[in-house]
N, C-alpha and C positions, 0 to 999 in steps of 0.2 A: 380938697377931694370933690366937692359940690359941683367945684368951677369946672374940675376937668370934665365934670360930669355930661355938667351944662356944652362949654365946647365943644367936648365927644357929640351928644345927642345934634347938636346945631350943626358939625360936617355930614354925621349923618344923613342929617336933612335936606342938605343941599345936594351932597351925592344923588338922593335918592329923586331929588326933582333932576338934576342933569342925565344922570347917566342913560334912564331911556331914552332921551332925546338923541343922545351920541349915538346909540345904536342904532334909533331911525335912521341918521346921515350914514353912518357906516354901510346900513344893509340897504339903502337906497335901492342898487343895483338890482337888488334878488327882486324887491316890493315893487319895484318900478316896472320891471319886465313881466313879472306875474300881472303885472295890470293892464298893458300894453298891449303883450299878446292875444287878450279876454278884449281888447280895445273900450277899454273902461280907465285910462289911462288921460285924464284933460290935456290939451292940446301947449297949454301952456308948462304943465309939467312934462315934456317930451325931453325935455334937456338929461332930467334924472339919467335916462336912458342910455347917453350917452357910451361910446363905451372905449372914446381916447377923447385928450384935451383936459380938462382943469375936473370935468367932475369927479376922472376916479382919482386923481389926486387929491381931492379933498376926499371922497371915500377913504384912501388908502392915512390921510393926515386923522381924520377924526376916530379913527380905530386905533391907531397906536396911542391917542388921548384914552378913547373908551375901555382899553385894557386894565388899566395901570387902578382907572378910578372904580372899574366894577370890582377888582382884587380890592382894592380897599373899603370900597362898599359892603364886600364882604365879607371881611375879617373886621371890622368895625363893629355889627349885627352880632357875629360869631361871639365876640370878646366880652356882650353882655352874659355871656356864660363861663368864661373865663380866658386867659391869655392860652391855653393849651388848644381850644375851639378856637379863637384867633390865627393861630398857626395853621390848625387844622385847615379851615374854612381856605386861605392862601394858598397850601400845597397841594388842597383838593383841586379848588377854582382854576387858578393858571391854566394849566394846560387844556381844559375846557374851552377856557375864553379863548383862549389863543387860536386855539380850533376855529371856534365861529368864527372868529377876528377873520381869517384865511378863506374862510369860505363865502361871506359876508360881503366881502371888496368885490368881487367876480361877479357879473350875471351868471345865470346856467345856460347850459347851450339848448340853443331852441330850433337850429339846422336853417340851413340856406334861407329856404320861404317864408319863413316864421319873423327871420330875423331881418329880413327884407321888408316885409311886411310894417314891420315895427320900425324899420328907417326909410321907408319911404315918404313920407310928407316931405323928410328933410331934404331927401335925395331928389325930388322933383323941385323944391326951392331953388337949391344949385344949379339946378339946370336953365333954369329959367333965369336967375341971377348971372349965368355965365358973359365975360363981355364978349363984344360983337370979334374981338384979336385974338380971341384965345384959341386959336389953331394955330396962332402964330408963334404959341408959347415954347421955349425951348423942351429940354429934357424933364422930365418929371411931368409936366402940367404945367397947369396955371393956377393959381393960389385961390383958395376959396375966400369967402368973404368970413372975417373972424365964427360968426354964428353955424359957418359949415365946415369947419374946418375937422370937426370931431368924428365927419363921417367917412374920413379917407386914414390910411396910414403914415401918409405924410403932409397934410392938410392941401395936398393938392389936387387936380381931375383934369386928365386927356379929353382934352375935342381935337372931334373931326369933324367935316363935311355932315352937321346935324346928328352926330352923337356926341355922346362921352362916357369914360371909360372911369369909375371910383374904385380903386385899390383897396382891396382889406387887408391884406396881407402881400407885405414883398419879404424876398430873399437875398441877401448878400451873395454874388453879385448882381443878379438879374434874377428873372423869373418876378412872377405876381400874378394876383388874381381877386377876383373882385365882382361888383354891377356894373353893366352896361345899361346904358340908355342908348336904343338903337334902331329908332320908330321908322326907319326905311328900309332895312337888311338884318338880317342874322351876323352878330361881330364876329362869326366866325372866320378866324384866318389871320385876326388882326393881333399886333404885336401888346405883350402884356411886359415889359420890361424886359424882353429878352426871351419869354415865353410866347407861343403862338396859340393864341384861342381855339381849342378845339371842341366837338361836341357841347357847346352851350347848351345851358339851361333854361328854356322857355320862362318867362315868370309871367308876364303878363305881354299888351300886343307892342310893347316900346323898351319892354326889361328883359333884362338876359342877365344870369349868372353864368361865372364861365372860370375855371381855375378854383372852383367851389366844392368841395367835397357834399357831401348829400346830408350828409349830418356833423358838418366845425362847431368847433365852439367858437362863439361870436365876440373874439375879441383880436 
């Protein structure tokens, strides 16, 4: 009885060092972007931000870990009261966690300028990394360099004649929309997968959003 006592208290323990730290990775997103946008966000944590590519995947991996072990975590604590508090503590927590679990993986939406804002170092990187052929690139673009890849919907970005075009979003078959980098014209007119740029968004004297609703969620 000692012993289970002892190993009970010892998972305990360890639960209780791990499972905050799963839910820092898990809410990465939420913590990252609330930082980001206050631009109190280090330059080398900018990756968190992400919002396609490996990071929400691991977001989305370390939350279906951090479920399982905070329901356990819980009913562990609970059971020092007895196996009915055990249960209890289980059929309460689930659907809680679950909750946060859901909300957790996702940034919140922060609207066109905001969230521009917050990927633009990366989005002027790309630009500057672009090779000297890449006008010459078929359909889609031309492939980012792995580190940019997180900023396009399909890790690719259209050049032209000294722009380029980052897709946030496309549609099956055609249509899309996105940031322009567009420091000699207005992208107005130009082709978005099948959609045609209209009334662009001013961002700054070389950025343009265009296909952007005024308040998306930024994923």
């Amino acid at each position: 009885m000692r012993t289970e006592r002892v190993v009970r208290d010892a998972v305990t323990g360890v639960l209780a060092g791990v499972v905050p730290w799963a839910w820092l990775v898990a809410t990465s997103a939420r913590w990252s972007w609330a930082l980001a946008v206050r631009d109190a966000l280090p330059a080398e944590a900018m990756f968190l931000t992400w919002l396609r590519g490996p990071a929400p995947v691991v977001r989305g991996l370390v939350a279906l870990v951090a479920v399982p072990l905070t329901i356990a975590l819980a009913v562990l604590v609970a059971r020092r009261a007895g196996a009915v508090a055990g249960v209890a503590a289980g059929v309460l927590v689930t659907p809680v966690v679950l909750h946060v679990a859901l909300l957790a993986i996702a940034p919140p939406s922060y609207g066109t300028r905001t969230t521009f804002d917050v990927m633009r170092p990366g989005l002027e990187q790309a630009v500057a990394a672009m090779p000297d052929d890449a006008e010459k690139a078929g359909y889609g673009g031309t492939p980012l360099a792995p580190e940019h890849r997180a900023l396009t919907t399909s890790g690719k970005a259209e050049a032209w004649d000294g722009g380029v075009f980052f897709p946030q979003w496309t549609r099956i078959i055609d249509d899309a929309g996105g940031y322009f980098y567009s420091p000699r014209a207005s992208p107005e007119g130009r082709d978005m997968h099948g959609m045609i740029c209209e009334a662009p968004l001013r961002l700054d004297d070389a950025w343009w959003a265009c296909g952007m609703p005024p308040e998306p969620a930024p994923s």
